[in-house]
C-alpha positions in Angstrom: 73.1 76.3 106.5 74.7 79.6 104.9 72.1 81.8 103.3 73.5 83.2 99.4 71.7 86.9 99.1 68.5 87.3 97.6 68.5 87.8 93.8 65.5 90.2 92.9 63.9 88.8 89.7 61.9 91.8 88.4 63.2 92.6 85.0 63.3 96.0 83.6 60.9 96.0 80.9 61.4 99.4 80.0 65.3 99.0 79.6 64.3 96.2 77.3 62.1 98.7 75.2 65.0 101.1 75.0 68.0 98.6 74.1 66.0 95.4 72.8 66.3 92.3 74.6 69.3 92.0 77.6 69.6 88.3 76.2 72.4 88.4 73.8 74.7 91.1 76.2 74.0 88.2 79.1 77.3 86.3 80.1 80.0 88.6 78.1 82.4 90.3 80.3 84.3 93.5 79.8 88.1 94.0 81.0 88.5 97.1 82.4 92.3 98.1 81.6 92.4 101.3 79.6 95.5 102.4 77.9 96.8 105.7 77.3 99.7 107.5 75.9 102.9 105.4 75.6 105.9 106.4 77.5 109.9 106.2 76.9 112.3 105.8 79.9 114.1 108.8 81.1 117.9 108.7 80.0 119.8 108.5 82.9 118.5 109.2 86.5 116.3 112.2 87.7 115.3 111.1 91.2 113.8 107.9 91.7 111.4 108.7 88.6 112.2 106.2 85.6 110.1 108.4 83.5 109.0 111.9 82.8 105.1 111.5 82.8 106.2 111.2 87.0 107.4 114.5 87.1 104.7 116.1 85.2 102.6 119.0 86.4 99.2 118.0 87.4 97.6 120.7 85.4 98.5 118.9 82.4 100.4 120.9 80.8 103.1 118.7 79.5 100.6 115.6 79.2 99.5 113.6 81.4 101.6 112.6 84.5 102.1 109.3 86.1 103.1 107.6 88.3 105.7 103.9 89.5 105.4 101.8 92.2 107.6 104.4 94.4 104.9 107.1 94.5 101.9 104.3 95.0 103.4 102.4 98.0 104.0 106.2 99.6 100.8 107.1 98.7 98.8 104.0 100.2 101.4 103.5 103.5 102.1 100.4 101.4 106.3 101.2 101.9 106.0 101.0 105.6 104.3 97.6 105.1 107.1 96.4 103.0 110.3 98.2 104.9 108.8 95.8 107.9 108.8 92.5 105.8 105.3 92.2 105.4 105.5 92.0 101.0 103.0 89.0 101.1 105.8 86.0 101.2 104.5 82.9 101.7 100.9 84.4 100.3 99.3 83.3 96.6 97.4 86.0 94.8 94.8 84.5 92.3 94.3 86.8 89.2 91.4 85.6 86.9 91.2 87.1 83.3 89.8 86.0 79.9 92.3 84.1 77.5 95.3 84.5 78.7 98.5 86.3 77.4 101.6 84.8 76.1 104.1 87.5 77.5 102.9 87.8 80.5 105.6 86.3 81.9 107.9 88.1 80.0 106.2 91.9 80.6 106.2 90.7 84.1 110.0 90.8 84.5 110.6 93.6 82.2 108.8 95.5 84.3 110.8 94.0 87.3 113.9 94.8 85.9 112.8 98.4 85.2 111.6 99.6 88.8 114.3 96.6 90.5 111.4 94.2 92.0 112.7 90.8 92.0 110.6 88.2 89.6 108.1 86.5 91.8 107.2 83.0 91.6 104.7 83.2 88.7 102.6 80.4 87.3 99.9 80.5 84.1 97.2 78.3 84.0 95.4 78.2 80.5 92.1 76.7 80.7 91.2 73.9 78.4 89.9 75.0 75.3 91.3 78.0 75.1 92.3 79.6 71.4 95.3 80.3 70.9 96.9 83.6 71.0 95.6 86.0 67.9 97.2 89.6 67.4 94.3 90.3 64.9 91.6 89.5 67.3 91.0 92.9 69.6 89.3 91.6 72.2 91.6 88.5 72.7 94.5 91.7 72.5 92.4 93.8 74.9 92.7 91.3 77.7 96.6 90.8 77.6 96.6 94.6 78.4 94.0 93.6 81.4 96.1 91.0 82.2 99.8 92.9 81.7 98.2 95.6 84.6 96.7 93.1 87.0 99.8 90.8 87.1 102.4 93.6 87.5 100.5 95.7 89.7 99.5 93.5 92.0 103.5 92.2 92.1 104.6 96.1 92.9 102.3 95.9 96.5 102.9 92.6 97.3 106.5 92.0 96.0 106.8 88.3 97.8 103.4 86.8 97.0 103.0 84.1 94.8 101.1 84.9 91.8 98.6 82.2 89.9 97.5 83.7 86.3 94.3 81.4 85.0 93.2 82.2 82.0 89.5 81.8 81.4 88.5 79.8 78.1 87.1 83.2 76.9 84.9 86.3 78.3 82.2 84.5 78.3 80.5 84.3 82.4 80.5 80.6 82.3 84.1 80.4 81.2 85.3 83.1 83.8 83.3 81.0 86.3 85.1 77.9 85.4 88.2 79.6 86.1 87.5 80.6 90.0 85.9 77.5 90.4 89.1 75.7 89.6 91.1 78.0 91.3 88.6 77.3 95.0 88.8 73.3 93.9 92.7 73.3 93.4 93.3 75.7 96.7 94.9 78.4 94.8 95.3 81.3 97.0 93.6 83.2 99.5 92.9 86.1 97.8 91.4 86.7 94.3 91.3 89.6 91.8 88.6 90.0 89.1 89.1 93.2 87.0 86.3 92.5 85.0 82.6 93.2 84.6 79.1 93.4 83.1 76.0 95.8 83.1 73.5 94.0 86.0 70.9 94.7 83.1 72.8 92.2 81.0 71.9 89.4 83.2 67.9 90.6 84.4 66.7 87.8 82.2 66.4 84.3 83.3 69.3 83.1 82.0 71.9 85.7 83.2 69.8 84.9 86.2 70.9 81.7 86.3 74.8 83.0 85.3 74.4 84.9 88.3 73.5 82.3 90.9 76.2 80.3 89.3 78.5 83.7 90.2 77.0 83.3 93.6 77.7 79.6 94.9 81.4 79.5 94.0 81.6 83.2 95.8 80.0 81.5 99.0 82.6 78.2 98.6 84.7 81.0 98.4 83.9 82.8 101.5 83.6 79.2 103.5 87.2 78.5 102.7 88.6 82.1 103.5 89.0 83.5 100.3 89.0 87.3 99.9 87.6 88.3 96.3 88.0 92.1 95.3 86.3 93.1 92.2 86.9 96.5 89.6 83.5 98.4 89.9 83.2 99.4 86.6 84.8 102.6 84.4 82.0 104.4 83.4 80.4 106.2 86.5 77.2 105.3 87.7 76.5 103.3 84.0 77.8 100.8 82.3 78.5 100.0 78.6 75.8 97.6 77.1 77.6 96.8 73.2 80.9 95.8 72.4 81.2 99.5 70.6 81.2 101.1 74.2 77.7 102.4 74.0 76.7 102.8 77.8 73.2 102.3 79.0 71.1 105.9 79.7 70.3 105.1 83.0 72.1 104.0 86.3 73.3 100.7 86.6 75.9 98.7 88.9 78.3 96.5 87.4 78.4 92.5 88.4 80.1 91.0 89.9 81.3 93.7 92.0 77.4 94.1 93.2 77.7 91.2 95.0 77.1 91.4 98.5 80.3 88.5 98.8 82.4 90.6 97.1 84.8 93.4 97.5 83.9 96.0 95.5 86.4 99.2 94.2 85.7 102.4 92.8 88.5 104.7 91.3 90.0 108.0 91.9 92.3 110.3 90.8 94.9 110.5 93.0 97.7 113.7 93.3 100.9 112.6 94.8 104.0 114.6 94.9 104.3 118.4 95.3 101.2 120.9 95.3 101.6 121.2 91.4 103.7 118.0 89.5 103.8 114.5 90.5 107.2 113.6 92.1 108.1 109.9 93.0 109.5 111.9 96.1 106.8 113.7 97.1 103.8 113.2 99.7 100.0 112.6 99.6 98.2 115.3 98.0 94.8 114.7 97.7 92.1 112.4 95.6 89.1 113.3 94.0 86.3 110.8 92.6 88.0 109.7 89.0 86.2 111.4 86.6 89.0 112.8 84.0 87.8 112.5 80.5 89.0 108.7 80.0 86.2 107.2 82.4 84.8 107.2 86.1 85.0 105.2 88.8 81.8 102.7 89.2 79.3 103.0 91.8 75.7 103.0 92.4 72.9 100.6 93.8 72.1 96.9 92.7 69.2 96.2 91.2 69.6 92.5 91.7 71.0 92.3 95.3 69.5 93.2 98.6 71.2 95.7 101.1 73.5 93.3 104.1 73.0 94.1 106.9 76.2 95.7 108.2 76.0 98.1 105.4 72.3 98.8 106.3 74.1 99.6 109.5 76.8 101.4 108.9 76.2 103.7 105.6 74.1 106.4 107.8 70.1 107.4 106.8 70.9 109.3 103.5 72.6 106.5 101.9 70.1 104.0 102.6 67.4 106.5 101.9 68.8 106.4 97.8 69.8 102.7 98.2 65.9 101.6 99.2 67.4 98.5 101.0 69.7 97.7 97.7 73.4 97.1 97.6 75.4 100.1 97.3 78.8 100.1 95.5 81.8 100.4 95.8 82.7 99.0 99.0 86.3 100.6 98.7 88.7 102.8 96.3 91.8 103.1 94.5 93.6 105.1 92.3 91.7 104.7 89.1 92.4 107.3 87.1 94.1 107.5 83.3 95.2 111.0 84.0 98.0 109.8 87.2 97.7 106.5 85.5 100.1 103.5 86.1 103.5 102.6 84.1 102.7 99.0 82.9 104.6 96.6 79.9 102.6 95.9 77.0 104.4 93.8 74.4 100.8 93.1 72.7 100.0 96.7 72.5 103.4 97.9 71.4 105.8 96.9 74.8 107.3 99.3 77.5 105.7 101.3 78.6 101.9 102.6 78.8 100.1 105.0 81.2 97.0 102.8 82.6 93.7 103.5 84.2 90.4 101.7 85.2 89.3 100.6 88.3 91.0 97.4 87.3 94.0 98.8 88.8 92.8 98.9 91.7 91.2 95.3 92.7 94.4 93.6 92.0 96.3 96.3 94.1 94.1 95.5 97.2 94.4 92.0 96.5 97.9 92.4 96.5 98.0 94.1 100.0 95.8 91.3 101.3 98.4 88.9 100.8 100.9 91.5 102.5 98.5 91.6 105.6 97.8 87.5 105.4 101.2 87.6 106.0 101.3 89.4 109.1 98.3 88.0 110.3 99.6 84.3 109.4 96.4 83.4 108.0 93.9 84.8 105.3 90.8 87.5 106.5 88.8 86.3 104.2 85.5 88.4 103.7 86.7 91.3 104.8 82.7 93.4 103.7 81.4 93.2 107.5 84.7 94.2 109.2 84.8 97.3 106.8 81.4 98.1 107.7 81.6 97.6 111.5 84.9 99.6 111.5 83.0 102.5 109.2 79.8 102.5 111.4 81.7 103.4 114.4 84.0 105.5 112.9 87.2 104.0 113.4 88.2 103.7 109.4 89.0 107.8 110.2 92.4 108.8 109.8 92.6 104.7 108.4 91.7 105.4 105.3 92.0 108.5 103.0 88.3 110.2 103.4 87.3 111.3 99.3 85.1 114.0 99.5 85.9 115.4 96.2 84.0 114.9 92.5 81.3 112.6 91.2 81.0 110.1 89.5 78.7 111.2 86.5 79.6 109.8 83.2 78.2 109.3 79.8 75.0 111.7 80.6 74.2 109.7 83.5 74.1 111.5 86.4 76.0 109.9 89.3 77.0 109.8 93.4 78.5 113.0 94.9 81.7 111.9 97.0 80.6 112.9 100.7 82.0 112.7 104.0 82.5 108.7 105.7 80.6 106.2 103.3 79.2 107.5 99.6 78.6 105.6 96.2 81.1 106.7 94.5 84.7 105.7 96.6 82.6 103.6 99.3 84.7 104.1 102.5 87.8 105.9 100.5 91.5 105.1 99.7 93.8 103.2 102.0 96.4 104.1 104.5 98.1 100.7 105.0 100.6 102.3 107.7 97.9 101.7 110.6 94.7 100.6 108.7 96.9 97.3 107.8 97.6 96.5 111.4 93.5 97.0 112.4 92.4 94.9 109.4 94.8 91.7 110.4 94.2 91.9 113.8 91.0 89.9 113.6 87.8 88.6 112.1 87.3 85.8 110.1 
């Protein structure tokens, strides 16, 4: 019999002081999509760029620069994956999001038609009960935006997958559970995305408790039937907000569910792509820095509910898991995060084509949608992929795999956060990607 990870069951009594009781915050996730400034398409062609916020100079200058699918699959070694056929064909990606959107379909192939992807096979799933569609109703208005970034940018890595939208009855945790449960009951996909999240203070009572375990038993059904789950670490540094006015807490604080130990978790950076002073669709790897830039910062930190598993006790090194004090660190992994060298995405909710994104929500459906690419190759699904990443980190064989961040912190909100560091650190986990060989490593085994 399978063992879930221990759920510590102190409560903070002095974070209930400060805030009042965690009870009516328990069960109410955020989406993490933030939208920027609103872009219009170049006239005529310049490059490969399709518009001028991915020519910009990185010193902001002109406003803040961008960047398409062009510069992202250079940056990540995603392009050599897809210029062998490995685009996640015959692979489903699962995104799970709160209400659902009614053009995301439609965004979906604009944004096809803009940067030449062909439509993939794309079905939306609206869970019962769900109310319908209200442009007055922020939150319901919020997630389309969530749900207009996960869809397309998971589509620009894995251009063949399948993709499965399921929209969750609302943002409630029980209704967002419903959702993945369904998807592990109906056999879905083999990989999931969940750009969401909550404050692990929300649910230190006993019933976000019980939320939690609920979290917990369809993430081990997912694990026993091979299913890879990557999860956004949160936006705001080493906090988390606690109030639907974006109030974050005053302490540190990991975000759930990406502080669970049978999850993959992902931090953000800002990532510079393109020459040593603009971003260029046409230019090369730069550097990344911990995302920190004004808008938000990538997640990170130490559960308070979970215990530390064992291959990260293993493979983090003594001065990790002297601040961790046998917790669970996060984020297991990066991405680029960032709202400054944000992502183009279609918004017909939020005033159509084309925003500048951020939020480590960008990032969990982008490695989901390279898991399907290296399903593909592999001919079967990795599954929980946590151990393997460790192992790999411990001996040191993720170097030159991934792109080490030893820039920035992630500090936010007067809360002070993780330092990036060389190999593992709590801010970018193990780093950024370099699909070109770390892809090949990560399908060659494991289960």
């Amino acid at each position: 019999m399978k063992v879930l990870p221990s759920i510590k069951r102190c409560a903070a009594v002095v974070a209930a002081l400060v805030v009042g009781s965690s009870a009516a915050h328990a069960g109410a996730m955020h989406p993490g999509a933030i939208a920027a400034s609103k872009e219009t398409p170049l006239a005529g062609s310049q490059s490969t760029a399709h518009f001028s916020c991915e020519l910009r100079p990185f010193d902001l200058s002109n406003g803040l620069f961008c960047y398409g699918p062009d510069a992202i699959r250079k940056a990540y070694g995603i392009d050599g994956l897809i210029a062998k056929g490995i685009t996640g064909k015959g692979r489903t990606i699962v995104i799970i999001d709160a209400y659902g959107s009614p053009t995301a379909q439609a965004d979906l192939q604009a944004f096809d038609a803009i940067f030449g992807y062909p439509d993939p096979v794309f079905t939306a799933i609206q869970m019962p009960g769900t109310p319908p569609f209200d442009p007055n109703d922020a939150n319901i208005v919020n997630w389309t935006g969530e749900i207009a970034l996960d869809t397309q940018w998971a589509h620009a890595v894995a251009p063949g997958a399948k993709i499965v939208l399921i929209g969750a009855k609302s943002n409630d945790d029980r209704d967002l559970l419903a959702a993945l449960n369904y998807a592990l009951d109906h056999h879905l996909g083999d990989v999931v995305s969940m750009s969401f999240g909550e404050s692990e203070h929300s649910l230190s009572n006993p019933a976000g408790l019980d939320v939690v375990a609920g979290w917990q038993a369809a993430f081990q059904r997912a694990r026993e039937q091979h299913v890879t789950l990557f999860a956004s670490a949160g936006d705001q540094g080493a906090t988390n907000v606690f109030d639907d006015e974006g109030d974050v807490l005053p302490w540190q604080n990991a975000s759930f569910p990406a502080s669970s130990p049978l999850v993959t978790s992902v931090g953000g950076t800002n990532l510079f792509f393109g020459s040593a002073t603009n971003a260029d669709p046409n230019g090369t790897y730069q550097s990344e820095q911990v995302w920190n830039d004004g808008f938000g910062a990538g997640g990170g930190g130490m559960s308070s509910l979970f215990d530390e598993p064992f291959s990260q006790t293993l493979a983090v090194g003594a001065s990790i898991n002297k601040t961790l004090h046998k917790h669970r660190g996060v984020p297991d992994v990066a991405y680029n995060g960032g709202v400054v060298g944000g992502v183009l995405v279609v918004w017909s909710p939020g005033g159509g084509c084309c925003f500048i994104f951020g939020g480590t929500s960008a990032g969990a459906p982008q490695w989901a949608g390279i898991t399907a690419d290296l399903n593909q190759a592999r001919g079967r699904p990795m599954g929980f992929i946590n151990d393997r990443l460790n192992l790999l980190g411990g001996l040191g064989a993720l170097r030159g795999l991934f792109h080490d961040v030893t820039a920035g912190d992630n500090s936010f909100g007067g809360v002070d956060g993780y330092a990036a560091k060389r190999g593992y650190d709590l801010s970018t986990g193990w780093g950024t990607p370099n699909f070109g060989v770390l892809g090949t490593t990560l399908a060659e085994d494991g289960h």
